[in-house]
PAROBA-299435 format. One record per residue (C-alpha): residue in three letters; x, y, z. Coordinates in nm, 3 decimals, padded with zeros to 5 digits. Layout:
<nodes>
type ALA&u X&v Y&w Z
...
</nodes>
This chain:
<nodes>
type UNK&u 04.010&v -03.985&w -00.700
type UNK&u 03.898&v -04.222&w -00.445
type UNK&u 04.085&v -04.480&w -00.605
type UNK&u 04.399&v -04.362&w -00.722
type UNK&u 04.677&v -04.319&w -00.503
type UNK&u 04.886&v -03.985&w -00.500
type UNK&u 05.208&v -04.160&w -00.619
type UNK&u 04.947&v -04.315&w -00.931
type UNK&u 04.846&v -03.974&w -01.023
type UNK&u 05.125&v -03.796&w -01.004
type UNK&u 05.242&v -03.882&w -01.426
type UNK&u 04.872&v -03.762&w -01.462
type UNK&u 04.961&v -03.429&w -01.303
type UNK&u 05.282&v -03.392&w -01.468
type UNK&u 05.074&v -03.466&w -01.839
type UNK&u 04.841&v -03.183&w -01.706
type UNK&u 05.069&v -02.945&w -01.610
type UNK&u 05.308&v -02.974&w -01.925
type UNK&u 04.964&v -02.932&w -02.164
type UNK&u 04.862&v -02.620&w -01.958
type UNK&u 05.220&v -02.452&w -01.856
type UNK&u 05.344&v -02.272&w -02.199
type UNK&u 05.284&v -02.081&w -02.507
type UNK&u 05.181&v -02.283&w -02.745
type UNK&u 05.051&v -02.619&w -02.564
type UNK&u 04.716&v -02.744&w -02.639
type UNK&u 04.526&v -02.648&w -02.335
type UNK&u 04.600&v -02.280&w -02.443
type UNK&u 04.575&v -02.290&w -02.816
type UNK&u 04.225&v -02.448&w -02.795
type UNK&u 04.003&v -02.168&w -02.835
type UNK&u 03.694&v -02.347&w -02.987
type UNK&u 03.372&v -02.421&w -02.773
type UNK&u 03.404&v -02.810&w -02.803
type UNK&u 03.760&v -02.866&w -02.686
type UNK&u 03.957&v -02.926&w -02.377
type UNK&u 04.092&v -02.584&w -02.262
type UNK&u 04.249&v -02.468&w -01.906
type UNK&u 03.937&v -02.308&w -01.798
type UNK&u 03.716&v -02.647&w -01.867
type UNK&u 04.002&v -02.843&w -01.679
type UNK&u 03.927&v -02.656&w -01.353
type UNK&u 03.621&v -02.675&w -01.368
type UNK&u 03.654&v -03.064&w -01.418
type UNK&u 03.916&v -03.085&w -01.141
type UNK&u 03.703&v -02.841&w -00.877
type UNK&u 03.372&v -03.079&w -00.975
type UNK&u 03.617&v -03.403&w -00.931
type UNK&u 03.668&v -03.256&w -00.566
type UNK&u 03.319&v -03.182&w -00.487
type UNK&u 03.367&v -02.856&w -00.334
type UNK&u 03.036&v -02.827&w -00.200
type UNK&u 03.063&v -03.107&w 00.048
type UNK&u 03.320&v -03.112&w 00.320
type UNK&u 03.665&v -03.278&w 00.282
type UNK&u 03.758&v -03.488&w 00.554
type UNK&u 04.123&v -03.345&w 00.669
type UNK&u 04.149&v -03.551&w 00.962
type UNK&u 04.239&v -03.896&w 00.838
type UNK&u 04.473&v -04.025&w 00.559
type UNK&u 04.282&v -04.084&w 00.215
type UNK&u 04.377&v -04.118&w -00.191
type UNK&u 04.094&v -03.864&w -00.235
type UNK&u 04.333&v -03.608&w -00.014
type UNK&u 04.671&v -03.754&w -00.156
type UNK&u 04.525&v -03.641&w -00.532
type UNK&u 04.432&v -03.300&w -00.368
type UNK&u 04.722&v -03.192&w -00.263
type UNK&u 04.872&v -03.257&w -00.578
type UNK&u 04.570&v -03.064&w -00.787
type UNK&u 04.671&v -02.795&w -00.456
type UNK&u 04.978&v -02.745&w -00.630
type UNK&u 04.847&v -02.733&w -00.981
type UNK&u 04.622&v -02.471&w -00.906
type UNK&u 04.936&v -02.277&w -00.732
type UNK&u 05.172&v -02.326&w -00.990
type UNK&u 04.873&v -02.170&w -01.209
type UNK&u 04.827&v -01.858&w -01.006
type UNK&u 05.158&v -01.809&w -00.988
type UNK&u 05.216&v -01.802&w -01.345
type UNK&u 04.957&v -01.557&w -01.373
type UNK&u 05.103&v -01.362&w -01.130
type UNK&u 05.373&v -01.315&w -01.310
type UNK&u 05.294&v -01.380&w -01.667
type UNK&u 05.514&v -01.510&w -01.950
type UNK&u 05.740&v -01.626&w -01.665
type UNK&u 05.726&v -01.998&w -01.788
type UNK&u 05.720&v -01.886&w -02.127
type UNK&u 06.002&v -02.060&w -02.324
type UNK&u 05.910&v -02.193&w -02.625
type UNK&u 05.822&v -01.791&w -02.745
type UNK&u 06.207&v -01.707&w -02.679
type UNK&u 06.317&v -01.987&w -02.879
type UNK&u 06.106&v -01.952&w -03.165
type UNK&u 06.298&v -01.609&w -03.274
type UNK&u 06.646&v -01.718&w -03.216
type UNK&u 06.799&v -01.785&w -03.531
type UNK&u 07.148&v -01.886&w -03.657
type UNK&u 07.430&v -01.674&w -03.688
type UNK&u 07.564&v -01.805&w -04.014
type UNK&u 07.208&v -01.775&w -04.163
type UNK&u 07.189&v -01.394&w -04.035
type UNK&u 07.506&v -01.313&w -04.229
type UNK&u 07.389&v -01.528&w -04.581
type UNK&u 06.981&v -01.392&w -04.600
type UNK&u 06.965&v -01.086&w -04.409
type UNK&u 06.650&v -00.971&w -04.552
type UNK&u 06.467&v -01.244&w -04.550
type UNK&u 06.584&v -01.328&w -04.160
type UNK&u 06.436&v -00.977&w -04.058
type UNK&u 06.115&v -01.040&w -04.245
type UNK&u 06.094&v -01.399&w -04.073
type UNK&u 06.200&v -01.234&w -03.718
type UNK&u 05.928&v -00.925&w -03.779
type UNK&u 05.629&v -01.191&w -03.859
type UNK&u 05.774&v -01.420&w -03.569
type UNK&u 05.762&v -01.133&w -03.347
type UNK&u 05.378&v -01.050&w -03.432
type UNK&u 05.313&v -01.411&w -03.351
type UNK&u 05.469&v -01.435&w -03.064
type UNK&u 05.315&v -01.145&w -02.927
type UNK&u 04.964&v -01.344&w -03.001
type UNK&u 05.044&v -01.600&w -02.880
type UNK&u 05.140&v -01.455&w -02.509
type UNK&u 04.786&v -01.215&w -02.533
type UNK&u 04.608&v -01.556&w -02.615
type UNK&u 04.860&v -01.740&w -02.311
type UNK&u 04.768&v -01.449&w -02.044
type UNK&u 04.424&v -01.448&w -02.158
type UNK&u 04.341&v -01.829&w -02.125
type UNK&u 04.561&v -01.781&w -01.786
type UNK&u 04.303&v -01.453&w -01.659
type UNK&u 03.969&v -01.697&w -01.769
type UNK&u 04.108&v -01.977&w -01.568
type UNK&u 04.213&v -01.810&w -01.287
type UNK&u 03.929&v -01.609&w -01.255
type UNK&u 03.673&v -01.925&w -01.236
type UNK&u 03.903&v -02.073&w -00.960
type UNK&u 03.893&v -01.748&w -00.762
type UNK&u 03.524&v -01.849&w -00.614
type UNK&u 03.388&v -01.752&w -00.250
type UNK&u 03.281&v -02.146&w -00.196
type UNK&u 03.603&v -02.284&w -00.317
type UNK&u 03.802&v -02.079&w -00.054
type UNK&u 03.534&v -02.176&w 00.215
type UNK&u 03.614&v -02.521&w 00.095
type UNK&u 04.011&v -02.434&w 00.181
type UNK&u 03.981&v -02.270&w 00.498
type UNK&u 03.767&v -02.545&w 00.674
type UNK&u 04.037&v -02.824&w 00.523
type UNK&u 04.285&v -02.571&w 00.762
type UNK&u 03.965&v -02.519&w 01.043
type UNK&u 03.982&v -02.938&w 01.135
type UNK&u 04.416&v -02.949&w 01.076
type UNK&u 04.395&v -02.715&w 01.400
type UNK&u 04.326&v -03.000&w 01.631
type UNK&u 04.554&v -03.282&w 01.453
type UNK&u 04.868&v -02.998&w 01.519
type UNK&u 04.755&v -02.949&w 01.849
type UNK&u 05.047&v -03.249&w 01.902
type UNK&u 05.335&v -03.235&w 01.716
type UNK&u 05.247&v -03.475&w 01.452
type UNK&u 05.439&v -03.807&w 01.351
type UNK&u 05.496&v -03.924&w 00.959
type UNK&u 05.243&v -04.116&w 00.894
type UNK&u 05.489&v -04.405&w 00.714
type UNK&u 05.215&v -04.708&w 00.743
type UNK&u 04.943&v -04.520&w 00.602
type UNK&u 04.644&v -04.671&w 00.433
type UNK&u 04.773&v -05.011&w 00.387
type UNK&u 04.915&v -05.126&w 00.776
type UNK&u 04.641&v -05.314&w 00.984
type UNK&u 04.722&v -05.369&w 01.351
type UNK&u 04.846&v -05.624&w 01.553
type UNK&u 05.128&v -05.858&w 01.508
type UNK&u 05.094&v -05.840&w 01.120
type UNK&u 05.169&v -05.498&w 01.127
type UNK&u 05.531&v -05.562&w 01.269
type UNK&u 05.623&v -05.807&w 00.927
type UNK&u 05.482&v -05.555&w 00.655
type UNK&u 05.731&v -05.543&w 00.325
type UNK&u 05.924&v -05.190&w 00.285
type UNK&u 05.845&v -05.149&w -00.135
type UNK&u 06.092&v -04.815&w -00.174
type UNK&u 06.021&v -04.663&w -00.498
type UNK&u 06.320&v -04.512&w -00.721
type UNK&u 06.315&v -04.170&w -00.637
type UNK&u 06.252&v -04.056&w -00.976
type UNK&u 06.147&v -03.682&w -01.150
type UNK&u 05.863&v -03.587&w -00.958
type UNK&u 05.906&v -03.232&w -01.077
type UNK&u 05.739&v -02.982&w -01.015
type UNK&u 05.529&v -03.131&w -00.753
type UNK&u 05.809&v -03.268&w -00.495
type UNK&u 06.205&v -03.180&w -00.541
type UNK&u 06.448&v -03.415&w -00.584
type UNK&u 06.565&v -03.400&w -00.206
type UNK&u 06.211&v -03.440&w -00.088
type UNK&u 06.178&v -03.795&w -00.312
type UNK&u 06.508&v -03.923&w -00.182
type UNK&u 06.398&v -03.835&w 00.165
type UNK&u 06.058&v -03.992&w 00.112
type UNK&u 06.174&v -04.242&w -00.131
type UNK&u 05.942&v -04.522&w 00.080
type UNK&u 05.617&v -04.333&w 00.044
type UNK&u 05.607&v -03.966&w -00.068
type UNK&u 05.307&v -03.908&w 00.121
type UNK&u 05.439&v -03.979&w 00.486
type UNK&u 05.409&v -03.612&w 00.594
type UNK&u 05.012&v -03.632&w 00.471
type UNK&u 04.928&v -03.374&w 00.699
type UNK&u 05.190&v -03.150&w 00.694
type UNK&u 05.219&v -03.157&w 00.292
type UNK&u 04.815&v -03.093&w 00.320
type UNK&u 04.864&v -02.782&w 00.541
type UNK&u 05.131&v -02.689&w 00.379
type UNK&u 04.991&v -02.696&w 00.043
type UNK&u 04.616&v -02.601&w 00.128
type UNK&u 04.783&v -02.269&w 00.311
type UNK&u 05.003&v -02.191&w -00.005
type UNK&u 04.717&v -02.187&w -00.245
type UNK&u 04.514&v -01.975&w -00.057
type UNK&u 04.751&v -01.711&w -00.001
type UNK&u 04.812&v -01.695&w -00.399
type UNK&u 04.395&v -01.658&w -00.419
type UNK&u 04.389&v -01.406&w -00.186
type UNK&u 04.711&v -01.233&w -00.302
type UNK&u 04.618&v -01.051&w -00.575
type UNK&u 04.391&v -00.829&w -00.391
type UNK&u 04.690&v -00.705&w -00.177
type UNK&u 04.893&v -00.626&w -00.481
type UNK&u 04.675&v -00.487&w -00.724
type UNK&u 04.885&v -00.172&w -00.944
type UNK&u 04.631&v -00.050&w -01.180
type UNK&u 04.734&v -00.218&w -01.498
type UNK&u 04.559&v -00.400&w -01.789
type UNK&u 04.637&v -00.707&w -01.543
type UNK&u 04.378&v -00.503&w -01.262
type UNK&u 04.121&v -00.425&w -01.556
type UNK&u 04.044&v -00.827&w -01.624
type UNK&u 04.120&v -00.898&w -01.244
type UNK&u 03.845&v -00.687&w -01.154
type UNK&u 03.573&v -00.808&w -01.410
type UNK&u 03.654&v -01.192&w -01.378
type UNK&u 03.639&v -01.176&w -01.062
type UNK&u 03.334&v -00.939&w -00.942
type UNK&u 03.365&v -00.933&w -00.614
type UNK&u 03.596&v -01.014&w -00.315
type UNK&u 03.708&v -01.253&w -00.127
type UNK&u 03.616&v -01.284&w 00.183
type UNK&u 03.816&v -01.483&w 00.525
type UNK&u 03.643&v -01.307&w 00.774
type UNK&u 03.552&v -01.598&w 00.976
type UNK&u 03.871&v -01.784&w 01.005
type UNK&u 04.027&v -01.542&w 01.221
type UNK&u 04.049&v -01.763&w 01.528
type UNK&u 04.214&v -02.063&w 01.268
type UNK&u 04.446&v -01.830&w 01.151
type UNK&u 04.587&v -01.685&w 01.489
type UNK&u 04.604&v -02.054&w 01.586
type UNK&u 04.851&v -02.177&w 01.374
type UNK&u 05.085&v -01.794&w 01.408
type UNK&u 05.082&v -01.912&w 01.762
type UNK&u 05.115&v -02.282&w 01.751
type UNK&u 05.482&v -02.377&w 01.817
type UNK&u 05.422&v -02.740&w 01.587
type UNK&u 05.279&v -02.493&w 01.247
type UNK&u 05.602&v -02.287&w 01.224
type UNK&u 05.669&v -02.423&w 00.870
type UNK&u 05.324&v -02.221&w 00.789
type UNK&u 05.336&v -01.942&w 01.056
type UNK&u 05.426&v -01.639&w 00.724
type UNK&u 05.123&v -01.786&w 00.536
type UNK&u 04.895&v -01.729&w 00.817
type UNK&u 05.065&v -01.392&w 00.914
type UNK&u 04.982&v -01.210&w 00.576
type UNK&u 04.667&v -01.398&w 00.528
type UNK&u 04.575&v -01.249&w 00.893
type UNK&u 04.751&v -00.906&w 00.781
type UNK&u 04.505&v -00.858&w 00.491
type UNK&u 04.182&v -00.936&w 00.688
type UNK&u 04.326&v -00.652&w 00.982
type UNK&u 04.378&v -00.378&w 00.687
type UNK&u 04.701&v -00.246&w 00.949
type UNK&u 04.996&v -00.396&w 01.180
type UNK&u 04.789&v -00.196&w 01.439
type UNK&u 04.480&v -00.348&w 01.434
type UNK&u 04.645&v -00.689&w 01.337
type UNK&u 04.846&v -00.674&w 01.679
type UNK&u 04.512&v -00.593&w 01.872
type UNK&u 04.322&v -00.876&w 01.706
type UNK&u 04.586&v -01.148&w 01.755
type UNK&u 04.671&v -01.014&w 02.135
type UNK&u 04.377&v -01.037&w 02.212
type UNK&u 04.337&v -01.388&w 02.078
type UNK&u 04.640&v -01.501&w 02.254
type UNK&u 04.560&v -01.324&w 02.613
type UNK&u 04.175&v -01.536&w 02.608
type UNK&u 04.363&v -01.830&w 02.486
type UNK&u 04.605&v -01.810&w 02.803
type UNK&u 04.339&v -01.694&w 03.051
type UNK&u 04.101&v -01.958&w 02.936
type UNK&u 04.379&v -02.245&w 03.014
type UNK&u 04.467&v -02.002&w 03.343
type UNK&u 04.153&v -02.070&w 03.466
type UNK&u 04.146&v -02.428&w 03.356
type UNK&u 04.461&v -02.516&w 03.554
type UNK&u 04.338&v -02.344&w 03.881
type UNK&u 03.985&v -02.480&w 03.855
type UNK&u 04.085&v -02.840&w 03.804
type UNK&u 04.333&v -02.795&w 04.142
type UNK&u 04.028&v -02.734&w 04.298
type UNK&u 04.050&v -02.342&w 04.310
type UNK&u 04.271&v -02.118&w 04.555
type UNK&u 04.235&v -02.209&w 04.867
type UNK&u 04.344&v -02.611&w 04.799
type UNK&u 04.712&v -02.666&w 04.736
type UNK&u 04.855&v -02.641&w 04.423
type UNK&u 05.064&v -02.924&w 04.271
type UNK&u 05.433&v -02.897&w 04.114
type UNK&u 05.311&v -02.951&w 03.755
type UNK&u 05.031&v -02.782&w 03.791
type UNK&u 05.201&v -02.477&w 03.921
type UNK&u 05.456&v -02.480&w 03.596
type UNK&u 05.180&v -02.500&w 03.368
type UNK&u 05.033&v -02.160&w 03.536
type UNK&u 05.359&v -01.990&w 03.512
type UNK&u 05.394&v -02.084&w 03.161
type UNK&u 05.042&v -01.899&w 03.108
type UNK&u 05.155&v -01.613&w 03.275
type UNK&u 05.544&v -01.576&w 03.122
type UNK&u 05.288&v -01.601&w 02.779
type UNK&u 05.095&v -01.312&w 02.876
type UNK&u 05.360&v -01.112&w 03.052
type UNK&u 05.582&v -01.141&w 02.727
type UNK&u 05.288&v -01.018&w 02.538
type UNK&u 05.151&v -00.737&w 02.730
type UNK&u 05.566&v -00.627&w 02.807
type UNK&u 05.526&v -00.578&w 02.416
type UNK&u 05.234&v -00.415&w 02.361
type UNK&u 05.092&v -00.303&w 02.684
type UNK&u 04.780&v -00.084&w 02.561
type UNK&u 04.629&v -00.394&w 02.402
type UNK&u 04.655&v -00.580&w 02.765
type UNK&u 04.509&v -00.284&w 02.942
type UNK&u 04.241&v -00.313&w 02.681
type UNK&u 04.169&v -00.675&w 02.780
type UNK&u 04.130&v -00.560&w 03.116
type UNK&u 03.858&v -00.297&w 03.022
type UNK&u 03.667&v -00.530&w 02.827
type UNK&u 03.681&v -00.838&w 03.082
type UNK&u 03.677&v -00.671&w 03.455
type UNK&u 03.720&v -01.059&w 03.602
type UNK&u 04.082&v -01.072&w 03.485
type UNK&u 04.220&v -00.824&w 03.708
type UNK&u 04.066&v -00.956&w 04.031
type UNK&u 04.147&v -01.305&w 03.952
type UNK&u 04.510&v -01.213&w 03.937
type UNK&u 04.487&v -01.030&w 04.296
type UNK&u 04.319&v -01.325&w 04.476
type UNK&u 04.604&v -01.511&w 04.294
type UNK&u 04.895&v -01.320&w 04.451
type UNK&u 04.824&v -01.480&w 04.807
type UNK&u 04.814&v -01.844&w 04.689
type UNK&u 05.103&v -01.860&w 04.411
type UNK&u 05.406&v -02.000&w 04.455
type UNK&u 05.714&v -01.726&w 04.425
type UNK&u 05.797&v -01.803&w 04.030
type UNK&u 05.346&v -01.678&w 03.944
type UNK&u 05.385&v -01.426&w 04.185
type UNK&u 05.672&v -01.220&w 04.017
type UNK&u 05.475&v -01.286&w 03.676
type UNK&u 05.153&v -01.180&w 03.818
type UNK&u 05.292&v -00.863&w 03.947
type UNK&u 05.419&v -00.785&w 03.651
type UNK&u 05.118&v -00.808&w 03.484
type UNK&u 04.971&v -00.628&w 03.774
type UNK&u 05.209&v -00.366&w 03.693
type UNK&u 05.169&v -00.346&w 03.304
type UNK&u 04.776&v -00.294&w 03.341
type UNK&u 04.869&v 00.032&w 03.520
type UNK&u 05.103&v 00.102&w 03.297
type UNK&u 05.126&v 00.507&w 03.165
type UNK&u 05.325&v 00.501&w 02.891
type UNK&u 05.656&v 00.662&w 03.005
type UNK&u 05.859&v 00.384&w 02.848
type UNK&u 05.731&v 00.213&w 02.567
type UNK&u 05.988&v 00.237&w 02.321
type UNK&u 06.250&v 00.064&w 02.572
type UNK&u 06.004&v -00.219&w 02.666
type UNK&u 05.882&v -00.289&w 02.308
type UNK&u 06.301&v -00.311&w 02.167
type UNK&u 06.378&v -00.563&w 02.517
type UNK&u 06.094&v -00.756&w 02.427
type UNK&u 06.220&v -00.785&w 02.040
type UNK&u 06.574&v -00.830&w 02.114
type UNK&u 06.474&v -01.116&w 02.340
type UNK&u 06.788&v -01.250&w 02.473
type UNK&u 07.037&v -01.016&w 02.343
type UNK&u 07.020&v -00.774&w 02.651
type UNK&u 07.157&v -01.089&w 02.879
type UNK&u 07.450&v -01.119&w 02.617
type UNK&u 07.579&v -00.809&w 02.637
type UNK&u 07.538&v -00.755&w 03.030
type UNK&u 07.801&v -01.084&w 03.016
type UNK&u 08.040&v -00.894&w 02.809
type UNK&u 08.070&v -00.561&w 03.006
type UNK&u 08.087&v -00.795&w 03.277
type UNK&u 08.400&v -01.008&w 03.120
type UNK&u 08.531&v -00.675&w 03.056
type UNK&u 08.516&v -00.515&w 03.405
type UNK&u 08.712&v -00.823&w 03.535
type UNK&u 08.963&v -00.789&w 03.261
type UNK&u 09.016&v -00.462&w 03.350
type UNK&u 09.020&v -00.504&w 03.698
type UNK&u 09.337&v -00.804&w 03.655
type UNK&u 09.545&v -00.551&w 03.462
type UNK&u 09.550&v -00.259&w 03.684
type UNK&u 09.646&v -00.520&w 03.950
type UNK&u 09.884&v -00.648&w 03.715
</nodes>
């Protein structure tokens, strides 16, 4: 893997996933001790990775390019068991047989169809079954650990809205970088690891967005780990769920990652991931909106403080950049707690330095933090009288402005007729 490029691997993959992907192919068939079957092949691709040592995130690598491609092998898997005999085609062809043939040998077509049917139906048990063995050795506490700190170091490479990285691995620097050859590959089947569109787009190197197809991918197969705990119906499916697996999995460290990217404006493309993932660990919207409120008023306060530290506290003057970034912190929190304002009164409670801070702050702020901070003033006293109204004006965001400016437009149009 340290070798091999993504764009090399990727007929590998494709070989893999055609072997491993239907009724009938030889990863599911094999059923004897000393063959190759799905559940030996992640186990060879999890040891390939070396899931008990850390994977470096942060910089561009063939050992990552490969990874996100077994990322989406392993999701393509889950999904499929998931929802089983989705991808089966091969079983619906087998029993389709010619109409002219029907009509000349009826009894021997129904006898063919009948012992068909019997095999087909073995051959899905023996297709879900290899599926449930697979997917049950990939469901492991340490491989998820291994996936959520891959997402724990992206945090601070999306802090910035991040670039394509189009030299990559091959670019040095200086003056030699400016005369590098452009090789554009034909944007052939990559199926069913990048779309057609994507390997047009990308046709120069497929792995330009190396970060964002990591993220992207590394949050996608951790939701369909994780999934089948939420969804769970009591079936035969539950039964062999419950003794592959033996015991949960766990994400209750990563809460901080996970609120990070829900409320980083550059992870939007991964923001529903991270919202059910965060979901599950909360158990209730309730609890979820505490948590992540929370989160996001220490987040603001922290860079509150920041900001008027670094000016040199109160009592110096405060500069005209400066003084934007503090009203940005407090629109954040005012928006927040205008939402939700038991969870900001709660803050309060639990960290008795906010509230004075904001007081000392009213005397020193320019006019724009002052209206904020009295605001939030006003929200930590808040009794409850009208939280419906405030909850749908902060949800409807801007629609309230809209249609102020069409009873307006319609006042004045009433006004110029009765003149007229």
């Amino acid at each position: 893997m340290e070798t091999t490029t993504g764009v090399q691997a990727i007929p590998v993959m494709q070989l893999f996933h055609r072997l491993s992907s239907a009724v009938g192919d030889p990863f599911v068939d094999s059923v004897e001790a000393e063959s190759l079957n799905l559940e030996k092949l992640i186990k060879w691709f999890l040891d390939e990775m070396k899931i008990n040592q850390p994977f470096v995130a942060r910089t561009r690598s063939y050992f990552g390019e490969v990874s996100i491609l077994i990322f989406m092998f392993f999701t393509i898997m889950l999904r499929n068991w998931n929802q089983p005999g989705s991808d089966v085609s091969s079983s619906k062809s087998c029993g389709t047989t010619d109409t002219s043939e029907k009509m000349t040998i009826q009894t021997h077509s129904s006898m063919s169809l009948s012992s068909s049917s019997m095999s087909d139906g073995q051959e899905k048990g023996d297709f879900t079954s290899c599926l449930h063995r697979a997917c049950g050795y990939l469901r492991q506490q340490v491989f998820v650990n291994y996936l959520m700190d891959i997402l724990q170091q992206l945090v601070h490479v999306f802090k910035t809205p991040v670039t394509a990285d189009t030299h990559g691995l091959t670019h040095g620097s200086g003056c030699g970088a400016l005369l590098t050859v452009k090789r554009e590959l034909p944007a052939g089947n990559f199926s069913p690891f990048f779309s057609d569109s994507y390997s047009k787009l990308h046709r120069s190197d497929l792995f330009a967005d190396y970060h964002r197809l990591l993220l992207e991918n590394t949050f996608r197969l951790v939701y369909c780990l994780i999934r089948p705990e939420k969804h769970d119906k009591g079936g035969e499916k539950d039964k062999t769920y419950k003794t592959s697996s033996g015991k949960d999995l766990k994400l209750d460290g990563y809460q901080d990652v996970l609120c990070s990217y829900i409320n980083n404006s550059n992870t939007t493309f991964v923001r529903r991931y991270a919202r059910r993932l965060f979901l599950h660990i909360c158990g209730s919207k309730t609890h979820y909106y505490s948590v992540r409120d929370s989160w996001q008023f220490s987040s603001e306060i922290k860079k509150l403080y920041k900001h008027i530290n670094k000016s040199g506290g109160f009592q110096s003057s405060i500069s005209y950049e400066r003084s934007v970034k503090i009203v940005k912190c407090l629109s954040t929190i005012a928006e927040v707690s205008a939402a939700r304002p038991r969870n900001w009164q709660k803050y309060c409670l639990r960290h008795s330095d906010v509230l004075p801070f904001l007081i000392n702050g009213l005397f020193t702020f320019g006019e724009e933090c002052v209206v904020q901070t009295l605001k939030l003033l006003k929200l930590a006293f808040y009794t409850g009288k009208d939280a419906n109204h405030t909850s749908q004006k902060a949800e409807s965001g801007g629609d309230g402005g809209i249609s102020s400016n069409k009873l307006g437009l319609q006042s004045v149009e009433s006004k110029k007729k009765k003149k007229g």
